[in-house]
C-alpha positions in Angstrom: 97.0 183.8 71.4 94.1 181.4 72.3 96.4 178.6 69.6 99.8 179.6 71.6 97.8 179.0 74.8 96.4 175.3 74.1 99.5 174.7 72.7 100.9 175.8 75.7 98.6 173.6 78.1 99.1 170.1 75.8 103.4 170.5 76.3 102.5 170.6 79.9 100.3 167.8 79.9 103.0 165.7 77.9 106.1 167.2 80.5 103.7 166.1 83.3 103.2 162.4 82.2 106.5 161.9 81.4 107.0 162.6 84.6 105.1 160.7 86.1 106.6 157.4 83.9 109.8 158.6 85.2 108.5 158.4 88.7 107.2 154.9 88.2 109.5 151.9 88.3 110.1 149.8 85.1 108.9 145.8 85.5 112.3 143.9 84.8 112.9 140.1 85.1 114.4 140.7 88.6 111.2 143.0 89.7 108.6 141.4 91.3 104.9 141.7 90.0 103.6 144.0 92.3 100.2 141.8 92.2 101.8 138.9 93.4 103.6 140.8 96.3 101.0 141.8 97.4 98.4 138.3 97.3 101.7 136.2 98.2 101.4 132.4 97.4 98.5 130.7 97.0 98.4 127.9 99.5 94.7 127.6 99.2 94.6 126.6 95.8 98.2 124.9 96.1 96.3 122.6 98.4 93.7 121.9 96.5 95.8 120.8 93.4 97.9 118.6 95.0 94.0 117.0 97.1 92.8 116.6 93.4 95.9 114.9 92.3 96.0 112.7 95.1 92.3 111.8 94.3 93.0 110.8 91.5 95.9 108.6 91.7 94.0 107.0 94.7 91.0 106.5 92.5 93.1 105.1 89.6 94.5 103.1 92.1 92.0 101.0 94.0 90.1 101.2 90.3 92.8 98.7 88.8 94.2 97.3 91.3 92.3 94.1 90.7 94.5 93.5 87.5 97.6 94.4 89.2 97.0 92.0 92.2 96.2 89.3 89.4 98.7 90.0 87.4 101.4 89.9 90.1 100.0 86.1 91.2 100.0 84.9 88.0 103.7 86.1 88.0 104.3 84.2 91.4 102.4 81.2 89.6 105.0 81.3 86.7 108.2 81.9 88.3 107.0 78.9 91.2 106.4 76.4 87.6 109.7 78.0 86.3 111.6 76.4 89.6 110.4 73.2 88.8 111.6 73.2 85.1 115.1 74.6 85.8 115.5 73.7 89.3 114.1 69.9 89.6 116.3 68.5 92.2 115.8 71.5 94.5 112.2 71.2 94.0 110.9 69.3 97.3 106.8 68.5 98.4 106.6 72.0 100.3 107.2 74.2 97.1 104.7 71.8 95.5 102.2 72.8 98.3 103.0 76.5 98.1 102.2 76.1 93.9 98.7 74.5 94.7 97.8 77.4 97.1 98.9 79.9 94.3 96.6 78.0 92.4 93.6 77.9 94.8 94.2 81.6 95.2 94.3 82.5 91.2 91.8 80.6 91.5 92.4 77.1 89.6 91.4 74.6 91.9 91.6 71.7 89.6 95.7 72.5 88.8 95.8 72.9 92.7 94.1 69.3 93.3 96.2 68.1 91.2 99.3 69.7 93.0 98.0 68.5 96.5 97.4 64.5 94.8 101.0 64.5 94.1 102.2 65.9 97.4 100.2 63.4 99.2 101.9 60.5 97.3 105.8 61.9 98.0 104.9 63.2 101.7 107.3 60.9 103.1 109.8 63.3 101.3 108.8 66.0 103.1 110.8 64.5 106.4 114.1 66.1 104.7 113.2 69.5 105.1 112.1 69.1 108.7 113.0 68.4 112.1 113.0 64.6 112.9 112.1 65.7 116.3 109.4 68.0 114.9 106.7 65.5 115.2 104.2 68.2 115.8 105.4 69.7 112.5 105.0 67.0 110.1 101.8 66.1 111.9 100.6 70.0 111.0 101.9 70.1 107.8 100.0 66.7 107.1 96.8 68.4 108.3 97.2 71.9 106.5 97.8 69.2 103.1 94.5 67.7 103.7 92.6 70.6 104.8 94.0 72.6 101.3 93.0 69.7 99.6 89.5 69.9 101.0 89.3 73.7 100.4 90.0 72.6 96.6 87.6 70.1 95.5 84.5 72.3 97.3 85.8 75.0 94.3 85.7 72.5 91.8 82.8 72.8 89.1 80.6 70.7 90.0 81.7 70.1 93.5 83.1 67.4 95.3 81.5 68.0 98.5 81.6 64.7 100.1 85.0 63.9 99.0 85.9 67.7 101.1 84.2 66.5 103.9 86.4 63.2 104.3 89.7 65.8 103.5 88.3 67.9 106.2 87.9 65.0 108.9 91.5 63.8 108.4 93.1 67.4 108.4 92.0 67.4 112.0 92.5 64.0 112.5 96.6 64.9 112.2 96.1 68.5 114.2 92.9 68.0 116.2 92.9 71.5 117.1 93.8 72.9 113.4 91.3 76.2 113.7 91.0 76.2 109.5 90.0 72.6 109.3 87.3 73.0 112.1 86.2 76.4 110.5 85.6 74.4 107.1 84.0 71.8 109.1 81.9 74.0 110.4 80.5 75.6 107.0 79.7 72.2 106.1 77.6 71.2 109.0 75.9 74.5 108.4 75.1 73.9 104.9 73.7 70.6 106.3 71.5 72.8 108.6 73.7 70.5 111.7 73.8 74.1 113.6 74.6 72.7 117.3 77.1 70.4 115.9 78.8 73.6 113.7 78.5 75.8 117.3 80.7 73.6 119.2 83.0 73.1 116.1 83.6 76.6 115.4 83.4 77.2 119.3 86.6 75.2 119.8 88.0 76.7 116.3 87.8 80.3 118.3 89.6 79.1 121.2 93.1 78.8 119.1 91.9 82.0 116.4 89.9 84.2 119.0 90.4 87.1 116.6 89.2 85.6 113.5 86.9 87.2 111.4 85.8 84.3 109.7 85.0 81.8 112.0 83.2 84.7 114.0 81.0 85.2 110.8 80.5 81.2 110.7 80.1 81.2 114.5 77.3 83.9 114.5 75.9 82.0 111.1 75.2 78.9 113.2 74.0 80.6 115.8 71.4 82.2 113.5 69.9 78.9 112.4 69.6 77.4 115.5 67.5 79.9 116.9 65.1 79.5 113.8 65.1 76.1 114.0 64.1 76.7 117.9 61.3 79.4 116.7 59.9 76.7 114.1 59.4 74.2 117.0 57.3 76.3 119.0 
């Protein structure tokens, strides 16, 4: 009796869970997992993935994007050479300019000297491309050639600083109010410790550029020196 009797209780234990699989719903493709019912998405850490990735491709970013901004002017430099080969008669002094300021900007100041030499020599051709009643243009354009030109042999190794100076003198001789040829002016009167002189240069400079960072920075420069020049005297 006591074998019929825990026979007995181990069928009912066996009817009883099959039951209770019967009661619970079977997981199918179409089913939802219960545990993700129930959390929902996670926009937390959805957000956070796509922070990290945009971290990264930030980070990868302003990590190489020295090459790539090099890369893309030495392109510019080549395609600009590549006009002049195939496309010689179309070529005129301005695209010659715009080469020599790629090259001041790769930088390879003496291919842009040489650039600016040449323009110098055929600038009478540059009245075809503009307005014979633009005489303030060709007079700016004259003074943006020799203030380039200027900018160029200070680069050069070593440098030709007095030559610069004279290329600086005549850029505002053409455009007396030329803000980048009084700004470069006015560096070289401050390397020449002429701080009053580079005050009133860069003064006038801020006049037509009063936003400019850099003749602010040159500006405050000079106005630096001065004053220890003024403390030294007493």
């Amino acid at each position: 009796s006591a074998a019929i009797g825990l026979l007995g209780t181990g069928l009912s234990d066996t009817i009883e869970a099959q039951l209770l699989l019967a009661r619970k719903p079977m997981l199918t493709e179409s089913t939802p997992n219960p545990l993700f019912a129930e959390a929902g998405t996670d926009y937390y850490f959805i957000g956070w993935l796509f922070a990290i990735a945009a971290i990264l491709l930030f980070g990868g970013y302003t990590i190489t994007k020295p090459y790539w901004e090099q890369r893309w002017l030495q392109e510019r430099v080549n395609n600009a050479k590549l006009k002049f080969i195939t496309q010689e008669d179309k070529c005129t002094p301005e695209d010659q300019y715009e080469l020599g300021r790629l090259y001041i900007a790769l930088p390879d100041p003496s291919s842009a000297l040489a650039e600016f030499e040449e323009v110098e020599e055929e600038f009478d051709d540059m009245r075809r491309v503009l307005d014979p009643e633009d005489a303030m243009g060709a007079l700016a354009a004259r003074a943006m050639l020799h203030n380039s030109k200027g900018f160029a042999l200070t680069n050069l190794e070593p440098p030709r600083t007095a030559q610069a100076r004279r290329e600086f003198v005549r850029s505002v001789t053409y455009w007396p109010e030329y803000p980048e040829g009084l700004l470069n002016i006015g560096r070289e009167l401050i390397k020449r410790k002429r701080y009053d002189v580079a005050l009133r240069t860069l003064n006038t400079a801020a006049k037509w550029q009063p936003g400019s960072k850099f003749i602010k920075e040159a500006s405050q420069e000079a106005e630096n020196g001065l004053e220890e020049l003024e403390y030294e005297k007493v």
